[in-house]
C-alpha positions as CSV (number, residue, x, y, z in Angstrom):
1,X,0.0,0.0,0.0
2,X,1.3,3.7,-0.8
3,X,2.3,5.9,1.7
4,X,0.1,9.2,2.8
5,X,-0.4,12.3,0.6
6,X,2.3,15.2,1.6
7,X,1.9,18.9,2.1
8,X,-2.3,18.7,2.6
9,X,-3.4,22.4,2.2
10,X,-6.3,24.5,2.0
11,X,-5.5,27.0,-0.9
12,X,-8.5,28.8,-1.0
13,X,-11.8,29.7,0.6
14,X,-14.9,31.4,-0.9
15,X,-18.5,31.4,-0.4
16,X,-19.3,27.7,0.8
17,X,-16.5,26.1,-1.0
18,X,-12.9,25.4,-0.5
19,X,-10.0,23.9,-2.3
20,X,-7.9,21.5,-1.7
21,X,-5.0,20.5,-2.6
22,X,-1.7,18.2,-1.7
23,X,1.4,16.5,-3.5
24,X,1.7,12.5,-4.2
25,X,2.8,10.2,-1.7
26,X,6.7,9.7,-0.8
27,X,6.0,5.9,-1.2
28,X,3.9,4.8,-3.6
29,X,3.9,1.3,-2.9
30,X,5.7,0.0,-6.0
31,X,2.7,0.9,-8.1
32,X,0.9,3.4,-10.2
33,X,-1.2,5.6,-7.4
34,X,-5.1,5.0,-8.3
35,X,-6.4,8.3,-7.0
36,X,-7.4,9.6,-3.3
37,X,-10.1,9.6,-0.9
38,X,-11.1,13.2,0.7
39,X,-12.7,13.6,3.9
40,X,-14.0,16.3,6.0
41,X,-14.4,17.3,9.5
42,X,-16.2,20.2,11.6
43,X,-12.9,21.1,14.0
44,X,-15.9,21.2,17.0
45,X,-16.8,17.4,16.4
46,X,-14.1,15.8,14.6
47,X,-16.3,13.5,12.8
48,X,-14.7,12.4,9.3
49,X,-17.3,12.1,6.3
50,X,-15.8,11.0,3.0
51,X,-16.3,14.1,-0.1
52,X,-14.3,12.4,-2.7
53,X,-13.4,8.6,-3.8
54,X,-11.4,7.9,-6.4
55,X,-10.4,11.1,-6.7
56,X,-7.5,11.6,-9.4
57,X,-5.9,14.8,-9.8
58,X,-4.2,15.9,-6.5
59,X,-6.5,18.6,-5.9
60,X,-10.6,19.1,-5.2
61,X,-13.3,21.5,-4.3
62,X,-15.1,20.9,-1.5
63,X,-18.3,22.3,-1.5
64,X,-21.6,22.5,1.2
65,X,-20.0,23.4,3.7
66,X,-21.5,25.0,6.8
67,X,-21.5,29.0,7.6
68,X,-19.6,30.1,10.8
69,X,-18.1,26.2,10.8
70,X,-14.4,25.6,10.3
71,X,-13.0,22.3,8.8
72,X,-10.0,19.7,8.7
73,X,-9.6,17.7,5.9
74,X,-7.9,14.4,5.6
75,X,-6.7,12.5,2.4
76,X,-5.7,8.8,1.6
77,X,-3.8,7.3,-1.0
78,X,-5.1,4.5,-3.1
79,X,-3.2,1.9,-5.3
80,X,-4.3,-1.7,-6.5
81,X,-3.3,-2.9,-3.2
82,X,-5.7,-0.6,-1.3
83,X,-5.5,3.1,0.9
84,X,-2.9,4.1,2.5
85,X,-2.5,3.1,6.3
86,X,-2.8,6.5,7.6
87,X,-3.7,10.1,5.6
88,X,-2.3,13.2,5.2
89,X,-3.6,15.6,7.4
90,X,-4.4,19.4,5.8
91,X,-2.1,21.5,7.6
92,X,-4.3,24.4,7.6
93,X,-8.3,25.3,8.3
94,X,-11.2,26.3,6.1
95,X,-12.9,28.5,8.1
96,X,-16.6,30.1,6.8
97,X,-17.2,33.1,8.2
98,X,-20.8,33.9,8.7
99,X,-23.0,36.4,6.9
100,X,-22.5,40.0,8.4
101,X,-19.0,39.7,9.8
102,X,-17.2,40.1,6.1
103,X,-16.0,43.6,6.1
104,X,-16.7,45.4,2.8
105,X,-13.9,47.1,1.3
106,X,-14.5,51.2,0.4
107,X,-15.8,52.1,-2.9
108,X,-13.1,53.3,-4.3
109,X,-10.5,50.1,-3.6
110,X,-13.2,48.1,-5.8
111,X,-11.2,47.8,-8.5
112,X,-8.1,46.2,-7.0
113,X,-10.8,42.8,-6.2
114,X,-11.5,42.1,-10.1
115,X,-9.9,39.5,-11.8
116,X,-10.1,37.7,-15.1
117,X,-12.0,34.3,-14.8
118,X,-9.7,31.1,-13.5
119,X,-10.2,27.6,-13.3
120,X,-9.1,26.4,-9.9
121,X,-10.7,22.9,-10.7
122,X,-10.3,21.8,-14.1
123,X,-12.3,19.3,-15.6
124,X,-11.4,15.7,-15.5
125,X,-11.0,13.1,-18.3
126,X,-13.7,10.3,-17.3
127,X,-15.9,7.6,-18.1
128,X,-19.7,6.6,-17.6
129,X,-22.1,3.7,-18.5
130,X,-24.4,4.5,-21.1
131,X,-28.5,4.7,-19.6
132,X,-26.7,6.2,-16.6
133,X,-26.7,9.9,-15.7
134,X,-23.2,11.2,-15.3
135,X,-21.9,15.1,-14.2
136,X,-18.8,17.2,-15.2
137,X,-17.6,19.7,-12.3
138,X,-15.2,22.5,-12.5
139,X,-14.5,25.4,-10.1
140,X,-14.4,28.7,-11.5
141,X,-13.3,31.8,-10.3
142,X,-13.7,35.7,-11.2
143,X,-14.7,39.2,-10.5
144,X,-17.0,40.5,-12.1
145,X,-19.1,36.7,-12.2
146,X,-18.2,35.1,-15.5
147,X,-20.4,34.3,-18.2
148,X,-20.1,30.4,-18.6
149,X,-20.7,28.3,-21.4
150,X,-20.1,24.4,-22.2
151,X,-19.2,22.8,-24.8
152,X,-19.5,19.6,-27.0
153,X,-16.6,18.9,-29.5
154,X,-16.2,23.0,-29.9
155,X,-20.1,23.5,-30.5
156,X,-22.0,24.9,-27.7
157,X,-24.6,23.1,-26.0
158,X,-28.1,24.6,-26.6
159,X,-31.2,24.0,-24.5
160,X,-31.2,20.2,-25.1
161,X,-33.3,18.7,-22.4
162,X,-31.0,16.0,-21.8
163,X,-28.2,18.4,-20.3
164,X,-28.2,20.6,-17.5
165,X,-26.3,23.2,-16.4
166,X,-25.6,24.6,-12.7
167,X,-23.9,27.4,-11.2
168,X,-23.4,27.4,-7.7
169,X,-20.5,29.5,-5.8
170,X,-18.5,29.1,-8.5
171,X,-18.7,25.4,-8.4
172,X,-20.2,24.8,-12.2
173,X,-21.9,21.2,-12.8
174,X,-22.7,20.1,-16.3
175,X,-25.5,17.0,-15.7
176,X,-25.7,14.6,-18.6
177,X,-29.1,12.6,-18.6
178,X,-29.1,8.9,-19.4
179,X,-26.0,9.5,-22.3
180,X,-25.4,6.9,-25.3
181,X,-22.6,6.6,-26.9
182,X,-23.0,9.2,-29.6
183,X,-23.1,11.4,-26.0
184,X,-19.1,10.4,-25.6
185,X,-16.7,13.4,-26.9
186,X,-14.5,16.2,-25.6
187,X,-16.5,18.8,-23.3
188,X,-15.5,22.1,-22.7
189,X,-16.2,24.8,-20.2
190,X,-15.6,28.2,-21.1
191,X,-15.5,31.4,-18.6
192,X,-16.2,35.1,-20.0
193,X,-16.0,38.2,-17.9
194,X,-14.8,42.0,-19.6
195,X,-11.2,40.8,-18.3
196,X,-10.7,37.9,-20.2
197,X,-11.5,34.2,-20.4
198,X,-10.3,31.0,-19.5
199,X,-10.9,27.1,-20.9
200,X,-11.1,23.8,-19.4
201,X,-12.1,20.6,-21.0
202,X,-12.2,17.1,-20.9
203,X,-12.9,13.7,-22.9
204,X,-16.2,11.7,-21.8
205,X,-16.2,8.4,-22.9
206,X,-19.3,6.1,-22.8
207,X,-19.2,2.6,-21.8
208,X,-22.4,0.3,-23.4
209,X,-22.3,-3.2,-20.9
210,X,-22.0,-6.0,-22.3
């Protein structure tokens, strides 16, 4: 089994959401690491509930989280012999502050906050069974709110029925209703604000069961 993750952090905090992120294990057991399980915990119970499983790329949003609540995180390794023994513990908190208590800066310092959009999740290269609703999720940031749009194979996606979009905190979900495999492709996110955009995509492929 591999050793923990190293250097857990929390990078950044907004709205209900933060992100994570950490570097591969020291050890990786002799063999290719799988992915990584993420868990969470409210500092005033210290009760672990898994986020993430599987989990490739060495970095996630975590999103839900409680107002005025401040959380540890905690991440495994996985290879193909199992999770590592013990995680890596985030060396840092996510604190959400609660409504009212967020000072706002004056007027005239508004422009130093805006920002051309940024992916701080990109999306993720996966798989799903056809007849089974899959989602694509990406973390976006920007100031003022982007204007997002997604993607199939360069052609954006319309109002088809079959696909919906979200926007939550900057937490953007693309939902993919029972695909087929004519639904498999390379997806694309795209961010627009008056400061410039930014581009993430992925390949979907769609597994029919034998």
């Amino acid at each position: 089994r591999p050793g923990p993750p190293r250097a857990v952090q929390v990078k950044e905090v907004w709205g209900f959401n933060a992100l994570l992120e950490w570097e591969p294990p020291q050890d990786d057991g002799n063999c290719e690491i799988t992915g990584y399980t993420v868990q969470k915990a409210d500092k005033r119970t210290m009760e672990w509930f898994t986020v993430y499983e599987h989990n490739r790329p060495p970095r996630c949003t975590v999103s839900e989280l409680v107002m005025g609540n401040e959380y540890l995180f905690r991440v495994y390794s996985e290879n193909l012999c199992g999770p590592s023994d013990t995680p890596g513990l985030s060396t840092n908190t996510a604190r959400i502050p609660k409504a009212g208590l967020t000072l706002k800066p004056p007027k005239f310092q508004e422009h130093d906050f805006r920002s051309a959009p940024q992916f701080l999740t990109p999306l993720v290269d996966r798989s799903a069974v056809a007849g089974y609703t899959t989602a694509l999720n990406c973390a976006v940031r920007g100031h003022p709110k982007p204007k997002v749009v997604w993607l199939k194979n360069q052609v954006a996606i319309g109002e088809d029925p079959r696909f919906l979009a979200r926007h939550s905190q900057g937490v953007l979900t693309l939902q993919i209703r029972k695909p087929g495999p004519f639904d498999g492709g390379t997806y694309s996110c795209r961010a627009v604000n008056e400061l410039g955009e930014a581009l993430t995509e992925c390949k979907l492929e769609i597994r029919v069961p034998q």
